[in-house]
LUMVEX-95217 format. One record per residue: residue in three letters; y, x, z of N, C-alpha, C, CB in turn. Coordinates in Angstrom, 2 decimals. Glycine has a CB too. Layout:
# residues N
DRENKE   res       n_v       n_u       n_w      ca_v      ca_u      ca_w       c_v       c_u       c_w      cb_v      cb_u      cb_w
DRENKE   ALA         Y         X         Z         Y         X         Z         Y         X         Z         Y         X         Z
...
# end
This chain:
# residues 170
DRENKE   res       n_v       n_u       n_w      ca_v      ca_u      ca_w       c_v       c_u       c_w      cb_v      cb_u      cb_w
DRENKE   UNK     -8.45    -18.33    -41.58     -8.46    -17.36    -40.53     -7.33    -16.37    -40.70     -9.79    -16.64    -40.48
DRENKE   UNK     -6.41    -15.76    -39.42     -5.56    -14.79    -39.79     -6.07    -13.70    -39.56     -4.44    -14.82    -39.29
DRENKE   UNK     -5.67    -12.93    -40.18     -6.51    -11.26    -40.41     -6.13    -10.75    -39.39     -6.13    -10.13    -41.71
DRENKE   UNK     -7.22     -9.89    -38.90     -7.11     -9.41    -37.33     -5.56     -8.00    -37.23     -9.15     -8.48    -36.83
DRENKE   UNK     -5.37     -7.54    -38.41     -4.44     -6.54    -38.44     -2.59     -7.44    -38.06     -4.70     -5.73    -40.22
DRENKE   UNK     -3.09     -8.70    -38.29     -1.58     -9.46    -38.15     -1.87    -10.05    -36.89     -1.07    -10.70    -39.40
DRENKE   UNK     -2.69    -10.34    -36.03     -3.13    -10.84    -34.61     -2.60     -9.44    -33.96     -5.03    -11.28    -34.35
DRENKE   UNK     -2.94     -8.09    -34.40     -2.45     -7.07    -33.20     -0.69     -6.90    -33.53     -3.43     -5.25    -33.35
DRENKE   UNK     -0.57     -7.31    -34.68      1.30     -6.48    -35.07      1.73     -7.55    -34.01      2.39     -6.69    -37.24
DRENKE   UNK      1.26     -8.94    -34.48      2.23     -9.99    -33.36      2.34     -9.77    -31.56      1.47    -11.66    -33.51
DRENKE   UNK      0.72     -9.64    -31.52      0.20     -9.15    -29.70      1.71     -7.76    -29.47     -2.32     -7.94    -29.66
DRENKE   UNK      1.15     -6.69    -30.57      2.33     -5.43    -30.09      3.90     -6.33    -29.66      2.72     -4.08    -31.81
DRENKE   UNK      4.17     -6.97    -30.87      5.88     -7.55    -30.81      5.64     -8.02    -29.33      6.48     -9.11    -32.13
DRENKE   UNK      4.90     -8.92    -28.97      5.31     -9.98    -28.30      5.27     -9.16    -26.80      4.32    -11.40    -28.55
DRENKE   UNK      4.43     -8.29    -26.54      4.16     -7.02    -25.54      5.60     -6.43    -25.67      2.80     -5.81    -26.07
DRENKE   UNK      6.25     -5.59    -26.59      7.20     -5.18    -26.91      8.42     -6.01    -25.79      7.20     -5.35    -28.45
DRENKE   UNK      8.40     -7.40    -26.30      9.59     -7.79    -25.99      9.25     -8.85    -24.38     10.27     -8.62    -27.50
DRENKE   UNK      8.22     -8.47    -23.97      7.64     -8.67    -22.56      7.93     -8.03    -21.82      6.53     -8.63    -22.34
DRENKE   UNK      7.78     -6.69    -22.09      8.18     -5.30    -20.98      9.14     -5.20    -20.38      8.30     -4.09    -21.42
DRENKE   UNK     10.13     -5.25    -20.27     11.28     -5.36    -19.60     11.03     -6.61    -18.42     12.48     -5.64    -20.71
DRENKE   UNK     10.97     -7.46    -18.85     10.70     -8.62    -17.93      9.47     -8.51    -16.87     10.45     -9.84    -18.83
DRENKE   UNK      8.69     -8.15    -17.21      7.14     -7.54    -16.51      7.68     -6.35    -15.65      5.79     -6.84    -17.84
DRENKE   UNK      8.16     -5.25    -16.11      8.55     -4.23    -15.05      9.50     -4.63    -13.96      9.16     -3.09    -15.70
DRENKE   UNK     10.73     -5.41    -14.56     11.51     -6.11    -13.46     10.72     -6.74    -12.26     12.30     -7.22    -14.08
DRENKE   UNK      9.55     -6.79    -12.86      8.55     -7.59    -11.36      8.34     -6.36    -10.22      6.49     -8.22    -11.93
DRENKE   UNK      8.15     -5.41    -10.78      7.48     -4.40    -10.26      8.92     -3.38     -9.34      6.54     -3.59    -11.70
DRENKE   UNK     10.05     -4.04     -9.47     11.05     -3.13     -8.81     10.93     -3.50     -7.18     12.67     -3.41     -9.48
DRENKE   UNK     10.78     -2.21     -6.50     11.06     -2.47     -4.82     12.15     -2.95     -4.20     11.00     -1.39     -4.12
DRENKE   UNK     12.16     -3.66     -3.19     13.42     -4.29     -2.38     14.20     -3.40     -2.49     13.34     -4.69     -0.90
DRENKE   UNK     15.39     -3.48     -2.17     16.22     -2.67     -1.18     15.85     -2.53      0.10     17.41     -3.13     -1.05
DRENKE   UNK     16.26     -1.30      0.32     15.76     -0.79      2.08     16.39     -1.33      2.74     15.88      0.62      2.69
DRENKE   UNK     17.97     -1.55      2.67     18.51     -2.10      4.00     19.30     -3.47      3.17     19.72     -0.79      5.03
DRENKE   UNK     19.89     -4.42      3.92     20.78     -5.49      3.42     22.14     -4.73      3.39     20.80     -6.89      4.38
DRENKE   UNK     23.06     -5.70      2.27     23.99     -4.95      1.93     25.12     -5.56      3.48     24.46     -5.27      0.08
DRENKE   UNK     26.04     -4.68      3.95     26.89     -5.15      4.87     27.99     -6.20      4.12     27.54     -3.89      5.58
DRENKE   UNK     27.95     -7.40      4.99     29.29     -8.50      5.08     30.17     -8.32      5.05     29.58     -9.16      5.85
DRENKE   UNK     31.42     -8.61      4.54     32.80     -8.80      5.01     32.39     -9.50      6.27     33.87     -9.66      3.98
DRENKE   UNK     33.29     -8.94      7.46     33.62     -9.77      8.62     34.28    -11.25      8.20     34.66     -8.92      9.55
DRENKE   UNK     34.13    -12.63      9.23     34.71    -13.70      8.94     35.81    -13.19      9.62     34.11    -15.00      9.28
DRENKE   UNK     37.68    -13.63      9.13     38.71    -13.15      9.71     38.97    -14.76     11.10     40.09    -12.76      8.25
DRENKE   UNK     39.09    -14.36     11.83     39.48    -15.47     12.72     41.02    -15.21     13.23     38.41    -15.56     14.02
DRENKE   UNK     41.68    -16.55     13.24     42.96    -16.60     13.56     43.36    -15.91     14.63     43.30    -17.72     13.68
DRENKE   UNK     44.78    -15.56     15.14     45.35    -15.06     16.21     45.21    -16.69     17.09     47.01    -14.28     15.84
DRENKE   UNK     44.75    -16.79     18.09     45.02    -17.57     19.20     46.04    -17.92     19.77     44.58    -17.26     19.93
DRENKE   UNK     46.76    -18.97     20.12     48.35    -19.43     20.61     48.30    -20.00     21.60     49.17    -20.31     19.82
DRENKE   UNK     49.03    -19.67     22.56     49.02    -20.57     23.71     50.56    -21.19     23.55     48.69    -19.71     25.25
DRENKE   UNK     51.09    -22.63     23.32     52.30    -23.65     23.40     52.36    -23.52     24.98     52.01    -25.41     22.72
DRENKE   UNK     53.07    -23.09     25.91     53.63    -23.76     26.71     54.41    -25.04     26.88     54.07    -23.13     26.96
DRENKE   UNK     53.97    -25.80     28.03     55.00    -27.12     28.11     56.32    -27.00     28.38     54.67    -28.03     29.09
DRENKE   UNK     56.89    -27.50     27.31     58.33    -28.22     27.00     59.04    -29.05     27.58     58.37    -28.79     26.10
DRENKE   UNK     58.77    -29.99     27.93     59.37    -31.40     28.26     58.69    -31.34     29.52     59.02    -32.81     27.23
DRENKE   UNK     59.04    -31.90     30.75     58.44    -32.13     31.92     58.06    -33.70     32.22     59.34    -31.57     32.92
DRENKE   UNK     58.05    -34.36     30.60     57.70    -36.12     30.91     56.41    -35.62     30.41     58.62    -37.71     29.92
DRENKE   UNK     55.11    -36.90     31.06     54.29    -36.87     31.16     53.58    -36.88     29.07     54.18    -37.89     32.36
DRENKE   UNK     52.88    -36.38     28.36     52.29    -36.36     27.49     53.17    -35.62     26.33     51.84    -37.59     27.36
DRENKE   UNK     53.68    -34.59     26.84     54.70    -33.90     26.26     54.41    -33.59     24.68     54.90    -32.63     27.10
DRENKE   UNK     55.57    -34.64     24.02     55.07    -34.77     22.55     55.72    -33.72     21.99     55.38    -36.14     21.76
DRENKE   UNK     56.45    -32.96     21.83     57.17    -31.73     21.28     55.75    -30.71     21.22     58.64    -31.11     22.47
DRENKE   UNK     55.60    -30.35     22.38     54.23    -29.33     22.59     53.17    -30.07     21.63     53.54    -29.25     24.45
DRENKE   UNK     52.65    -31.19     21.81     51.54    -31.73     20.99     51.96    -31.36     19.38     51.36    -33.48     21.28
DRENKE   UNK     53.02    -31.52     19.15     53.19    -32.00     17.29     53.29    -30.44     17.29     54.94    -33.24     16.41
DRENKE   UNK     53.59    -29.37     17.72     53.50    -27.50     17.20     52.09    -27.60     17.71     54.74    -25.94     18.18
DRENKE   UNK     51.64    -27.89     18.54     49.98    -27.33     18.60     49.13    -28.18     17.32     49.10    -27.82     20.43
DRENKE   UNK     49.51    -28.94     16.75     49.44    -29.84     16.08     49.29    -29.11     14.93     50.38    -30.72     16.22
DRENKE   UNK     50.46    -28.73     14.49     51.21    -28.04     13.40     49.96    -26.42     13.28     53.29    -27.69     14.05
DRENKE   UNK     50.09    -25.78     14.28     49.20    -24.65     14.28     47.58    -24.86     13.69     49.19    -24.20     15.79
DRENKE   UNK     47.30    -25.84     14.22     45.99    -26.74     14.23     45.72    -26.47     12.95     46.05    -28.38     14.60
DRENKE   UNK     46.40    -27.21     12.13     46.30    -27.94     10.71     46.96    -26.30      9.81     47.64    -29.83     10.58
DRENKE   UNK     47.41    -25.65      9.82     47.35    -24.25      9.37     46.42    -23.19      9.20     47.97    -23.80      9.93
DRENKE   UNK     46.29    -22.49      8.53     44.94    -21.44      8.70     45.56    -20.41      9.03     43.94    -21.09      7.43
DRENKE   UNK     46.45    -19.92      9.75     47.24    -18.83     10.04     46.88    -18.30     11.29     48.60    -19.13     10.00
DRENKE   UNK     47.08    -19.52     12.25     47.26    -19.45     13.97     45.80    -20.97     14.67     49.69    -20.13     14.48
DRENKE   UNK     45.38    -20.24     15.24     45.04    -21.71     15.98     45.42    -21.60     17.35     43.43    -22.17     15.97
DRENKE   UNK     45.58    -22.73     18.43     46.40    -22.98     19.37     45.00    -23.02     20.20     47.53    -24.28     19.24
DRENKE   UNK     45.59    -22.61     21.48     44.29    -22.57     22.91     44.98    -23.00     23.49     43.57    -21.30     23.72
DRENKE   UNK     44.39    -24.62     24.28     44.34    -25.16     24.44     43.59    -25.04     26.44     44.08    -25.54     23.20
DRENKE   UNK     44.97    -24.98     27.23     44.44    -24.25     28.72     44.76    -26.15     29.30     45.87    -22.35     29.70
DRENKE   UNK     43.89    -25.76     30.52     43.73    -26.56     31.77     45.06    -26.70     32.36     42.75    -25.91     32.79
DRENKE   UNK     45.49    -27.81     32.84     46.74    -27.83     33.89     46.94    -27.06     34.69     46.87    -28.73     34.62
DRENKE   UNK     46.04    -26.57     35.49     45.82    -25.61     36.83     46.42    -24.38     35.84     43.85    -25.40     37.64
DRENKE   UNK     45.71    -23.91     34.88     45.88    -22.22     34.16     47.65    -22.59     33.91     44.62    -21.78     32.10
DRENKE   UNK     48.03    -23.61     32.90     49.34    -23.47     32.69     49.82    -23.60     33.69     49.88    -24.14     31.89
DRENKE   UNK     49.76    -24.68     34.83     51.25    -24.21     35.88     51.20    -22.59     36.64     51.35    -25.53     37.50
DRENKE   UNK     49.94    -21.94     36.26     49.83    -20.35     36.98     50.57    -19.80     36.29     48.49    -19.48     37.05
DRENKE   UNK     51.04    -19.88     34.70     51.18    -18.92     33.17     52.94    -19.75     33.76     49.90    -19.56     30.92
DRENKE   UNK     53.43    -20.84     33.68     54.76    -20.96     33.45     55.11    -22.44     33.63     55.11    -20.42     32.10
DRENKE   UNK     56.55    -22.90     34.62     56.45    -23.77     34.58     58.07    -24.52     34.19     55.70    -23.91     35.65
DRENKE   UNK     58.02    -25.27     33.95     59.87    -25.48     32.82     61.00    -25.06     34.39     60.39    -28.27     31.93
DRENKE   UNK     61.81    -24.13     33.35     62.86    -24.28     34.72     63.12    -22.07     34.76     61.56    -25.37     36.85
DRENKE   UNK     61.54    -21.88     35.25     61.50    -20.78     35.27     61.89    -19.86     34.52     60.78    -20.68     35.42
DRENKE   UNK     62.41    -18.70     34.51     62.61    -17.38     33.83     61.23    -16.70     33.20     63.26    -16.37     34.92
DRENKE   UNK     60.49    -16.68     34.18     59.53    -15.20     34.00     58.11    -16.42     33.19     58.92    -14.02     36.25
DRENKE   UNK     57.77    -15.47     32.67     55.83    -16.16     32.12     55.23    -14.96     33.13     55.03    -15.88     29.67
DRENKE   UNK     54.05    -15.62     33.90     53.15    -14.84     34.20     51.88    -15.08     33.20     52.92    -15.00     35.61
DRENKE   UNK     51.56    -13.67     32.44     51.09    -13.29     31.52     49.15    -13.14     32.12     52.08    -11.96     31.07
DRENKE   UNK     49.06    -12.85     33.12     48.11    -12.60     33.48     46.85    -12.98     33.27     48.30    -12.64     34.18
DRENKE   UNK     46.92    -14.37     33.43     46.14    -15.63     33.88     44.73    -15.41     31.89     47.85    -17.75     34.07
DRENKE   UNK     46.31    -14.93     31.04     45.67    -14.96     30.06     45.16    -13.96     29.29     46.16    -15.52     29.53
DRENKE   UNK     44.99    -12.71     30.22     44.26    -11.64     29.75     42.89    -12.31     29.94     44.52    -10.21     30.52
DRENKE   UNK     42.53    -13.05     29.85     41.04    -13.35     30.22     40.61    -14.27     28.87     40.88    -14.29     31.88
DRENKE   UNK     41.43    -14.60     27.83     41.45    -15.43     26.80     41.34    -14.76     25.71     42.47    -16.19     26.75
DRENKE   UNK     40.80    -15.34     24.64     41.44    -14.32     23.40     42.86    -14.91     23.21     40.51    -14.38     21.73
DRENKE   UNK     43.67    -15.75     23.59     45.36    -15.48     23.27     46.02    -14.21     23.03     46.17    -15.89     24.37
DRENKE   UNK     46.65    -14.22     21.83     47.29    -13.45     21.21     49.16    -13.24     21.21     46.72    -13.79     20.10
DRENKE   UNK     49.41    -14.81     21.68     50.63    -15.16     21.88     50.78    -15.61     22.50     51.16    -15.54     21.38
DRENKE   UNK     52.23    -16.17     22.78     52.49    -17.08     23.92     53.89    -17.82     23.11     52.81    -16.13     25.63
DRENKE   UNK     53.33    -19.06     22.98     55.23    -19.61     22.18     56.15    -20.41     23.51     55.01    -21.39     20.42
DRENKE   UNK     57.08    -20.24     23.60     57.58    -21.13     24.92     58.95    -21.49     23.93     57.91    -20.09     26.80
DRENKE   UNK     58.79    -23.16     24.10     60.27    -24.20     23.61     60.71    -24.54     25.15     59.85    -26.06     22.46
DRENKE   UNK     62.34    -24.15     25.00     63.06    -25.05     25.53     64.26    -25.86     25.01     63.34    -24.53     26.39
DRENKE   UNK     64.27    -27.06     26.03     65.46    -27.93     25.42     66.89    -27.59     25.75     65.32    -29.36     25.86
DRENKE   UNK     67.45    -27.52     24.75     68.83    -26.74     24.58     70.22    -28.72     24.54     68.65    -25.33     22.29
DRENKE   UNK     70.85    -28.29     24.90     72.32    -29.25     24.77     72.10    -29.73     22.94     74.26    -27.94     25.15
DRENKE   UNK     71.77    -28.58     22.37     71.95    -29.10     20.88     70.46    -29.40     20.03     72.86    -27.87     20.02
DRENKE   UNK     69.62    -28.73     20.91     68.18    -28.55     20.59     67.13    -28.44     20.80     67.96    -28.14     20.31
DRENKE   UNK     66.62    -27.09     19.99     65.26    -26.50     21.25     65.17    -25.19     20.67     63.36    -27.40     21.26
DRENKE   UNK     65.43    -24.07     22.21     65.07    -22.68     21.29     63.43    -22.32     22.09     66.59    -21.04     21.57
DRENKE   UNK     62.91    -21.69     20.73     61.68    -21.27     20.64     61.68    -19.76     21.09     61.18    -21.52     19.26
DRENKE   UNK     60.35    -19.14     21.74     60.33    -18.02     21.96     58.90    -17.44     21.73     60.87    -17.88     23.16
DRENKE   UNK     58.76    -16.59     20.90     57.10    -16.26     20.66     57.26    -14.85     21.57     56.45    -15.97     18.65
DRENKE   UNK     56.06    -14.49     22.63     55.87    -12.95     23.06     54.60    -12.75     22.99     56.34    -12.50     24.46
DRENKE   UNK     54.36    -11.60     22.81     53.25    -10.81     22.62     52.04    -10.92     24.00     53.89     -9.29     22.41
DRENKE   UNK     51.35    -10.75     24.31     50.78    -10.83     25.89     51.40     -9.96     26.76     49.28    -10.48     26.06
DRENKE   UNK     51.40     -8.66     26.15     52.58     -7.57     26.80     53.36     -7.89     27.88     53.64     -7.22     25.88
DRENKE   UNK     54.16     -9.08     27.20     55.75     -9.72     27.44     56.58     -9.26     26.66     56.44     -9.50     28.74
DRENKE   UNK     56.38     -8.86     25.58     57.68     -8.17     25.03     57.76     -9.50     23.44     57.31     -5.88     24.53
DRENKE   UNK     59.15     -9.80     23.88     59.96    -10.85     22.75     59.23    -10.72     21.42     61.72    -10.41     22.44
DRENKE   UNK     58.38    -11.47     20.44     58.20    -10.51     19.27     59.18    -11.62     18.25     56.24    -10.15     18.72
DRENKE   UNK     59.57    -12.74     18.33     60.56    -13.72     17.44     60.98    -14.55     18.51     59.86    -14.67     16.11
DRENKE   UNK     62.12    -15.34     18.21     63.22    -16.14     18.64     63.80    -17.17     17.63     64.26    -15.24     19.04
DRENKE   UNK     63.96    -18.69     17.66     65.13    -19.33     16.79     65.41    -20.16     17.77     64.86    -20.05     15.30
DRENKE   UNK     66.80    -21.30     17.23     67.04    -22.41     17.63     67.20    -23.11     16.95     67.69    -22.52     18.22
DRENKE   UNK     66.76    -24.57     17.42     66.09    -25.74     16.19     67.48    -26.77     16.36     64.08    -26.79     16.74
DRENKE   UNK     67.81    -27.06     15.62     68.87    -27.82     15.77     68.28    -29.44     15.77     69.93    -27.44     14.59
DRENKE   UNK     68.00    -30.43     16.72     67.49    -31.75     16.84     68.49    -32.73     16.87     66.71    -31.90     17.94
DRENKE   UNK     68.14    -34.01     16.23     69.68    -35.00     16.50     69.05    -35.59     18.33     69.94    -36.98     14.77
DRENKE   UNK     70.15    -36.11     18.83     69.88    -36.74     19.93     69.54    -37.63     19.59     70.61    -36.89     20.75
DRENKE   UNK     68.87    -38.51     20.72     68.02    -40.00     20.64     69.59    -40.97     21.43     65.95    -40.00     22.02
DRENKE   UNK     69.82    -41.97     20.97     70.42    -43.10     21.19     70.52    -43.08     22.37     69.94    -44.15     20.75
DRENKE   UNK     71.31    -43.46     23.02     70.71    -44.19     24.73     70.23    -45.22     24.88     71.58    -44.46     25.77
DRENKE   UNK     70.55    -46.32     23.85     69.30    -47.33     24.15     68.32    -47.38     22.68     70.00    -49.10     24.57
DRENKE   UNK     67.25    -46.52     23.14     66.58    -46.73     21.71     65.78    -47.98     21.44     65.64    -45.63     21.44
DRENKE   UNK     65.99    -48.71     21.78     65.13    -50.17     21.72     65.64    -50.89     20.69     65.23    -51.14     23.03
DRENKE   UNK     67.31    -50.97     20.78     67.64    -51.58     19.85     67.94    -51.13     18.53     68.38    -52.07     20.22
DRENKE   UNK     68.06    -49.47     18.52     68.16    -48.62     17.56     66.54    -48.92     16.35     68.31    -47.01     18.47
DRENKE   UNK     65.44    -48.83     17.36     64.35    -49.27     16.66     64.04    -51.07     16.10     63.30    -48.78     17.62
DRENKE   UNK     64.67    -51.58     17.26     64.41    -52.67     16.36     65.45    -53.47     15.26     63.98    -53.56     17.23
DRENKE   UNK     66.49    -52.70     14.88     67.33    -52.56     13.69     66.92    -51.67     12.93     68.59    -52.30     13.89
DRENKE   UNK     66.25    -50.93     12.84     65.56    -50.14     11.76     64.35    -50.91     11.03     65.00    -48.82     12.41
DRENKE   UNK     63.56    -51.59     12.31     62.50    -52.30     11.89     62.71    -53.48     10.74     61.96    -52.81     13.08
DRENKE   UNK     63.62    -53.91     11.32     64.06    -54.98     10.42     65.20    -54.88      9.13     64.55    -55.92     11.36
DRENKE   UNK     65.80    -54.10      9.13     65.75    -53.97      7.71     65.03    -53.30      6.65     66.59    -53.69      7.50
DRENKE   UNK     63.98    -52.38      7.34     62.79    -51.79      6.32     61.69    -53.64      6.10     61.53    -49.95      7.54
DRENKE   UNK     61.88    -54.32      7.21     60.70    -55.56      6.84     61.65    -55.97      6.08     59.97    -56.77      7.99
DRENKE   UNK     62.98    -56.63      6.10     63.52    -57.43      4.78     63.44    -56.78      3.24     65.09    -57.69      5.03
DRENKE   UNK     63.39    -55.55      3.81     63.35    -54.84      2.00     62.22    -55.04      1.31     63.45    -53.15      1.81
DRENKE   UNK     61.30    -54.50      2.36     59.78    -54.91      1.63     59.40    -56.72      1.38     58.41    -54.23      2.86
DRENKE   UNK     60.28    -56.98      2.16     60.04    -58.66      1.96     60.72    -58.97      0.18     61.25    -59.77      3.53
DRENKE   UNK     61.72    -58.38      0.38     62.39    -58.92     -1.19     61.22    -57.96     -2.18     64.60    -58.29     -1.54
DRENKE   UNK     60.90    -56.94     -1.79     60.21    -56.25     -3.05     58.72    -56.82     -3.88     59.87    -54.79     -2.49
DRENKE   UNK     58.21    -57.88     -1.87     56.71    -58.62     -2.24     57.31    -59.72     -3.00     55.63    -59.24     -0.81
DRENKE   UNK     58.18    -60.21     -2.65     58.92    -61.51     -3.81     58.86    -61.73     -4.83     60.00    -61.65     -4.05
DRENKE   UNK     59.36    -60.34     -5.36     60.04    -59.90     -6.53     58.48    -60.07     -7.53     60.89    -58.10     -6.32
DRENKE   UNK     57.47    -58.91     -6.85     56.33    -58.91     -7.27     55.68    -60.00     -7.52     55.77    -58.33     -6.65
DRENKE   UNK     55.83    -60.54     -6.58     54.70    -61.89     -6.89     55.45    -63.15     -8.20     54.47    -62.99     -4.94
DRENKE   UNK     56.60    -63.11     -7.77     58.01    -64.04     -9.09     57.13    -63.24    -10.32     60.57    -63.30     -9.00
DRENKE   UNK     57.06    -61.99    -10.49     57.12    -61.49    -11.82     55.47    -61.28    -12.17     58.11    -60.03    -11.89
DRENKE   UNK     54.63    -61.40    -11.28     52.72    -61.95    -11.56     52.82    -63.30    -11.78     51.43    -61.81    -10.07
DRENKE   UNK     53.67    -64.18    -11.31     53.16    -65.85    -11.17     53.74    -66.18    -12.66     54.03    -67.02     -9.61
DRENKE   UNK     54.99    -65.38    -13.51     55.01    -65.35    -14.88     54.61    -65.65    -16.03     54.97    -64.84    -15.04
# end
């Protein structure tokens, strides 16, 4: 039998080193929740059309580009809204159409003799950046330009599967 004077020293210890943990039960909520950081959401972009051929790939690959960034995301308007906002040719953007958006910008490319200059404005209208992109021209007949490219990237890879397989069959 253990002597009842060593049953209470252990009960005290073990009480002792309980308390803390036991009162932690007993602490009240907080009154209110603590406030969030806001989530930051991008500035909104509106690409105007570029090119006046149908599926205008210049505009697609920068809305593209914005897309795939966490900086900017691109808004994405109806035919009807863009030919109201701007249409290739013209001087002026009418800005209007897109006070009703969260758009933040407005980027407008045009095609230049050597390129394409870019124009970012504010909704305002006021200029906020400008460059010009220097592009090579396309061939005049690109058909055959592509299918001489095609074929010497297939002969290369043809000698390289050769090569590979000569030096497995080993």
């Amino acid at each position: 039998m253990i002597p009842r004077s060593r049953t209470l020293f252990v009960a005290a210890i073990a009480l002792l080193a309980l308390a803390p943990a036991m009162h932690g039960q007993n602490r009240p909520a907080p009154a209110r929740p603590q406030p969030q950081r806001p989530i930051e959401v991008p500035p909104a972009v509106v690409v105007l059309q570029i090119d006046t051929t149908e599926g205008d790939s210049t505009r697609t690959i920068i809305q593209r580009d914005f897309d795939f960034g966490d900086r900017l995301q691109p808004l994405v308007l109806d035919s009807m809204t863009m030919a109201e906002i701007w249409t290739p040719g013209n001087r002026s953007i009418n800005f209007r159409p897109l006070e009703q958006t969260r758009a933040s910008f407005v980027v407008r490319g045009r095609p230049t003799a050597s390129g394409l200059h870019v124009e970012v404005f504010n909704l305002k209208g006021k200029l906020r950046q400008e460059a010009y992109f220097r592009l090579p021209r396309p061939p005049a007949n690109r058909l055959a330009t592509v299918k001489d490219s095609l074929s010497g990237v297939l002969r290369a890879r043809g000698r390289l599967t050769q090569n590979a397989l000569a030096a497995d069959s080993v």
